[in-house]
N, C-alpha and C positions, 0 to 999 in steps of 0.2 A: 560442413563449413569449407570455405576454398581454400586451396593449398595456400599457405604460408600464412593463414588466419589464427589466430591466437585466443578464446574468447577469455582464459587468462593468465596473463603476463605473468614471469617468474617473478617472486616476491623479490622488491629491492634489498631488503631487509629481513634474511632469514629468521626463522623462529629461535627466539631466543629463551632456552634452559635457564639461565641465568638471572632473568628477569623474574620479579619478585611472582609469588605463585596464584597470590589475588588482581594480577595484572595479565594471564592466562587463564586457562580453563575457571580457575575459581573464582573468576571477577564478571565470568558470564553468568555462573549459578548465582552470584552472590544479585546483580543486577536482574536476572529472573526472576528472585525471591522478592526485591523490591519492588519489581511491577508488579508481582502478582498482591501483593501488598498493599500498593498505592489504587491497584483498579480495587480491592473490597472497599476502601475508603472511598474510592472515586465514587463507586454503586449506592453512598447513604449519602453523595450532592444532591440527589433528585431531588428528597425529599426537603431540603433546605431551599435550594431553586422553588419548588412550588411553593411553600412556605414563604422566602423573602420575597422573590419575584413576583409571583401571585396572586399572593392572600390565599394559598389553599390551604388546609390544616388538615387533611381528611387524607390520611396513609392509603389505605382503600383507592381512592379514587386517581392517587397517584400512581399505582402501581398498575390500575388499567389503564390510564395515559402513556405508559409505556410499554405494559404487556399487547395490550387490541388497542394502537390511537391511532385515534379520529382524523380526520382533517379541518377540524376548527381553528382558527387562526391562534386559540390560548395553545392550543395540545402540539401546534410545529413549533410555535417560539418555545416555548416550554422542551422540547425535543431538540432544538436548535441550541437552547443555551447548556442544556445537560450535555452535549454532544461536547462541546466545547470546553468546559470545566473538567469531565471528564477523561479528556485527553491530555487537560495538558497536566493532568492529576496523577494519570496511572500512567503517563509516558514522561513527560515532560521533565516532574516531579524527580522521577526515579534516573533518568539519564545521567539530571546533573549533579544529584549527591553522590551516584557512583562516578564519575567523571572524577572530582574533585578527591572523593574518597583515595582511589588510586596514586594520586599524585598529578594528573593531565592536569589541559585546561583545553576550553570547548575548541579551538584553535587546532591544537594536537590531536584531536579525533578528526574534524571533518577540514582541516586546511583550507580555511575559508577567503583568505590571503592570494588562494592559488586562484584566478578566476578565467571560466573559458571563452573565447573570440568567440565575435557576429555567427562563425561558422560555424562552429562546433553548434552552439545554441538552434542552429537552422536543423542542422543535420539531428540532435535533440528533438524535434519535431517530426521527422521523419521516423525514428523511432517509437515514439509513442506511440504515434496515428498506426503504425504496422503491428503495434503489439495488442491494440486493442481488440481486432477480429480473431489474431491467435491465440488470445487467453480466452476469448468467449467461447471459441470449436473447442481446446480441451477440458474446458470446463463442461460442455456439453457431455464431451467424450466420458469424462469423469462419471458424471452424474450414469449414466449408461451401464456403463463399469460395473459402479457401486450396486445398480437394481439388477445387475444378474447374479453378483457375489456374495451380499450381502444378505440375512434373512432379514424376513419382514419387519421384526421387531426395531431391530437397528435402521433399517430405512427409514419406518414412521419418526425412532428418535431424530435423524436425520433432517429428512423433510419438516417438522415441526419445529428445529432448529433455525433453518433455512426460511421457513415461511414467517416467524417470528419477527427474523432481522430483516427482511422482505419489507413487513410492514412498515417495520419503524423509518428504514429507507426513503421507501415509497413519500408514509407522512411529512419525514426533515425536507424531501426534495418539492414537494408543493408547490412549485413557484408560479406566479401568475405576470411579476413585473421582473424589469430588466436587472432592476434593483434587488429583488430576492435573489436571482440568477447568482449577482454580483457577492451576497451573501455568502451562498450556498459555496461557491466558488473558491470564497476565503476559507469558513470554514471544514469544510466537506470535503477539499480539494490540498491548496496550498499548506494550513496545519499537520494535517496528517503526512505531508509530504517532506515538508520539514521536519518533526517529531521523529517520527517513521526512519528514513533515512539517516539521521544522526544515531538515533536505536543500533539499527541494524545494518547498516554500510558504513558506520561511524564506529560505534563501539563495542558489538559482538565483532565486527570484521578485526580491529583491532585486535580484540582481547586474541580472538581466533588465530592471529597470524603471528603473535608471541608464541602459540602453542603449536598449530603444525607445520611443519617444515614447506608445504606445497601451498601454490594458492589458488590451486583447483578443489582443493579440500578445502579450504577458506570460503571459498566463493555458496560450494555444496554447503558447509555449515551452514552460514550465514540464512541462506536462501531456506535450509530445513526449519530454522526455526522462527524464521519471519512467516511460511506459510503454515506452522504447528501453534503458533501466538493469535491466528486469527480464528481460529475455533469454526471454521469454516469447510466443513470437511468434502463437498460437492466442487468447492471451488480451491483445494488445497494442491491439486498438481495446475494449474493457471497459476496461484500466488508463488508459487516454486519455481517457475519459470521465468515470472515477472520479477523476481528476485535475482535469481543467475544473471539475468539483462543487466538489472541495475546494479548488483555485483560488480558484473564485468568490469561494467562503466567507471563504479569508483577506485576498479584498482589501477586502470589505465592511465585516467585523470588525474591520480591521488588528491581528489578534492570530491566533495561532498557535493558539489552545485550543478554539475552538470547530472547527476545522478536524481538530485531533488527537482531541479528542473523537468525531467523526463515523467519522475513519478505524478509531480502536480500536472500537467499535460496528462495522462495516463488516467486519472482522476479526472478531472476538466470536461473530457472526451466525455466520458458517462454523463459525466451532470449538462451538459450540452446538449447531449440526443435525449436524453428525459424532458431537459426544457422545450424542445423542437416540439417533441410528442406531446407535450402538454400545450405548449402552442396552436398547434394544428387543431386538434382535436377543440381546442375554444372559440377557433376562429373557424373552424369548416366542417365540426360536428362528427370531423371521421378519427377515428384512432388507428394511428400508425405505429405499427409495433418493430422499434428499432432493433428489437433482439432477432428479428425473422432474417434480417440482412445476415447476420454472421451465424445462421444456422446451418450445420453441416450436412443435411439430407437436400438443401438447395443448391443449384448450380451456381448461384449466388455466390452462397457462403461458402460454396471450395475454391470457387473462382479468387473474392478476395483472402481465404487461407494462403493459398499460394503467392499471389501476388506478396502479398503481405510478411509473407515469408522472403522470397527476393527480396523485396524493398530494406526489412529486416537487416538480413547480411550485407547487404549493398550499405546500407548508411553506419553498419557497424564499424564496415572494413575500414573508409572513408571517416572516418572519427580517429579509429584509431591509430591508421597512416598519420592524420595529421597532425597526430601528437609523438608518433615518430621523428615525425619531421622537424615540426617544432625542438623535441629536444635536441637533435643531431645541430 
C-alpha cells in the first residue's frame, strides 16, 4: 500500500472491557448460533414454497429441484423464491433479534443517518469493477493450491460442493428478458448486500470492536468469518479479501452504505457478464465465456490483475482522503 495509506483506521472507540459480555465476544457466538439456527429452518421453506407456490406435494421431486435443477421456468422461480425466503430467514431473521437482544437498534449498528456524497458513490464503483477480476485470479489461485495440497478424497468433497452450488447458480441466473435481469439483480445482488453487510460490517464488526483493542484485528475477524459462513471453500481466500475491502470501507465511513453499495455493485457485476453471456450466445449462437477474461495463465487476466490492483488502491486512497477531508 502507499505510504501514508491506512487500510484501517485506529478505532474511534476503543474496545471496551466494561461493556456487557453478550455485546463482545459472546454476542458473536450467540448470533452465529442463531444463524445457524434460522438457516436449518430456513432449509424446510423449500418444501412449503413448492407446496404453497406450486402445488407440489412430492418431497422427492423437491429435493431434485434443488439438488440436479433444471432450467424450466417452475424449477428457477421455484429457486428464485427459495433463494429469497431463505435469506431473509437464516440472515435477516437472526440479525434483528440479536440486534435488539443486546440492547442496539438497527441504526446503531450500520449508521444509516450517516450517508456518503455523489463522489464517494462514484469512487464506490471504481472499487467494485477492480475487485471483481481480483477475487476471480485468487480464487483461481485457491482452487490450484487446494489440488496440490489437499488428497483426492477432500477435493472430490470439494468440487462436488462447488459443482452443486454451480448449478443452482447457473439455474436462479436463467435470464432471457431485461426484466429477469432486473429480478435477479434485486434478489441475487442488492439482498444479500444488504443482509450481508449489516451481518458482518454491521454487527460481528461491532460486537468485535467491543472486544479487541485494534481494528486491524476487527477488520481480520470480521472478514474470517464472513469467508468461513459461505461454506465455500475454492473461493474462501477471494471472500476474505472481498471482506477486508468492505471492512475497511465501513470503518472509515462509519456507516454501512457505502460498504453495501460496493458489495451490491460487486454482485451486480457477475450477474451482468452472466446476463451478456446469455445474451450473446441467444442472439449469435456463440458462447462467451466471461470467466476466460480474468484467467491468470492469460495475458489478459494478469494484465487486468494488475490494472485492477492500481485502480484498487488508487480509488481506496481517494475515498478515504476525502473523508479525511470531510471531517477536518
Amino acid at each position: 500500500m502507499p505510504a501514508g495509506f491506512s487500510l484501517f483506521p485506529q478505532l474511534t472507540t476503543p474496545a471496551s472491557k466494561n461493556s456487557k459480555p453478550i455485546q463482545r465476544i459472546m454476542g458473536i457466538s450467540v448470533l452465529l448460533l442463531f444463524t445457524l439456527f434460522f438457516s436449518y429452518i430456513a432449509a424446510m421453506v423449500a418444501g412449503l414454497i413448492g407446496k404453497i407456490g406450486f402445488g407440489i406435494d412430492d418431497a422427492d421431486l423437491i429435493k431434485r429441484m434443488i439438488s440436479t435443477p433444471g432450467h424450466s421456468a417452475d424449477n428457477i422461480n421455484f429457486l428464485r423464491w427459495v433463494n429469497v425466503f431463505q435469506s431473509i430467514i437464516s440472515l435477516g431473521i437472526p440479525a434483528v433479534v440479536v440486534t435488539f437482544l443486546v440492547g442496539w437498534n438497527i441504526n446503531a449498528v450500520g449508521n444509516y443517518k450517516s450517508i456518503a456524497n455523489k463522489s464517494q458513490f462514484s469512487l464506490g464503483l471504481l472499487i467494485a469493477a477492480s475487485l471483481t477480476p481480483i477475487v476471480a485470479l485468487i480464487n483461481q489461485g485457491s482452487e490450484w493450491i487446494f489440488n496440490k495440497l489437499f488428497p483426492l478424497s477432500v477435493l472430490q468433497m470439494f468440487q462436488s460442493l462447488n459443482a452443486n452450488r454451480q448449478q443452482i447458480i447457473e439455474a436462479t441466473l436463467d435470464m432471457e428478458t431485461l426484466g429477469e435481469l432486473g429480478v435477479c439483480l434485486l434478489i441475487l445482488a442488492m439482498m444479500p448486500a444488504l443482509l450481508e453487510e449489516y451481518l458482518f460490517r454491521g454487527l460481528i464488526s461491532k460486537f468485535a470492536s467491543n472486544h479487541f483493542a485494534k481494528s486491524a484485528t476487527v477488520g481480520i475477524f470480521q472478514a474470517l468469518v464472513f469467508s468461513l459462513i459461505h461454506f465455500s471453500p475454492f473461493e474462501f481466500f477471494g471472500i476474505f479479501i472481498a471482506g477486508l475491502i468492505l471492512g475497511s470501507i465501513r470503518m472509515h465511513t462509519q456507516s454501512l452504505w457505502l460498504s453495501t453499495w460496493v458489495h451490491f455493485l460487486f454482485n451486480a457485476t457477475a450477474i451482468c457478464l452472466h446476463y451478456y453471456t446469455l445474451h450473446h450466445f441467444n442472439s449469435t449462437g456463440i458462447y462467451v465465456d466471461t470467466n476466460q477474461w480474468f484467467n491468470g495463465t492469460s495475458f489478459l487476466g494478469i494484465i487486468l490483475f494488475i490494472a485492477s490492483l492500481g485502480i484498487l488502491i488508487i480509488a481506496l486512497k481517494k475515498l478515504y482522503s476525502s473523508i479525511s477531508t470531510t471531517e477536518i
